[in-house]
Every structure is written in C-alpha cells, then in structure tokens.
Legacy VTK file of the C-alpha trace (Angstrom):
# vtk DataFile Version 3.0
C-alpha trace
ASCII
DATASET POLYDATA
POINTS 55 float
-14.361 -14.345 -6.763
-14.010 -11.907 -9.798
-12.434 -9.537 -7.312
-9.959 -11.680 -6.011
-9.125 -12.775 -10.187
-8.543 -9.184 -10.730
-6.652 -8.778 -7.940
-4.081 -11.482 -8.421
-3.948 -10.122 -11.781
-3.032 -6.669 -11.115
-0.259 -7.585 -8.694
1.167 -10.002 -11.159
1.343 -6.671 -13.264
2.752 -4.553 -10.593
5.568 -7.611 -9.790
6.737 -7.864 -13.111
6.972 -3.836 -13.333
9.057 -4.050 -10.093
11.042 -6.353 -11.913
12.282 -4.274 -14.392
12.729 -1.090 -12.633
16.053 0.146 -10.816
16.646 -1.407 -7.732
16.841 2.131 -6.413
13.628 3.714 -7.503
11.548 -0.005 -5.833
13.179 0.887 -2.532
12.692 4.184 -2.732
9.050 3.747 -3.811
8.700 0.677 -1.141
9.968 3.623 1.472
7.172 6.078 0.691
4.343 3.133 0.640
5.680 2.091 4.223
5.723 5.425 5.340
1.965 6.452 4.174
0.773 3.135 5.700
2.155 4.062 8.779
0.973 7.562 8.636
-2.610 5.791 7.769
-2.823 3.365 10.738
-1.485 6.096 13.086
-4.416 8.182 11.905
-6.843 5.275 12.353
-5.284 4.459 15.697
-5.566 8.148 17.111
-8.963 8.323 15.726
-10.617 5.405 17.092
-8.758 6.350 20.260
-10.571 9.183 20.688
-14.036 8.001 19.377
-14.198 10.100 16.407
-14.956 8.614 12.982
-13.091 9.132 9.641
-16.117 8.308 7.058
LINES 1 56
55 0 1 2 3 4 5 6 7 8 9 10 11 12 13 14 15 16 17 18 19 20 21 22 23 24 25 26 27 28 29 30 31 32 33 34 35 36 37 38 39 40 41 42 43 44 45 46 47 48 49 50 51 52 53 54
C-alpha cells in the first residue's frame, strides 16, 4: 500500500513537471520513452523466444 502512495505521488510530481515544460521537449522526451520501451519488449520478446533468460 505504501508503494502504491509513493507511487501516485511521484507521478503527480512528474505531471505537474510536464506541465510546465515546452510542449516540444514532453514530446520529444515522450518519443525517446516510447522508443526504449519498445526496444525493451523487443528484447524480452526475442529472449523468451529463444529460451534464454535476461536476470
């Protein structure tokens, strides 16, 4: 429960930064978290694919 208080917190934190920063540096930076996601679940994909293990 803490973890999800802390949570909610922190992305209230990270919303109202959003907020006040230029709308072209949150699309940019939305762009680069969408593209490492991506390039994370492609990783997981291929590896699980193939029976090897990340950890």
């Amino acid at each position: 429960m803490l973890f999800l208080v802390v949570t909610l917190l922190l992305l209230g934190v990270a919303l109202g930064t959003v907020v006040h920063a230029p709308l072209s540096f949150t699309v940019v930076a939305g762009a680069v978290i969408a593209v490492w996601l991506g390039v994370f679940a492609l990783r997981e994909r291929h590896g699980r694919r193939h029976g090897t293990s990340a950890h």
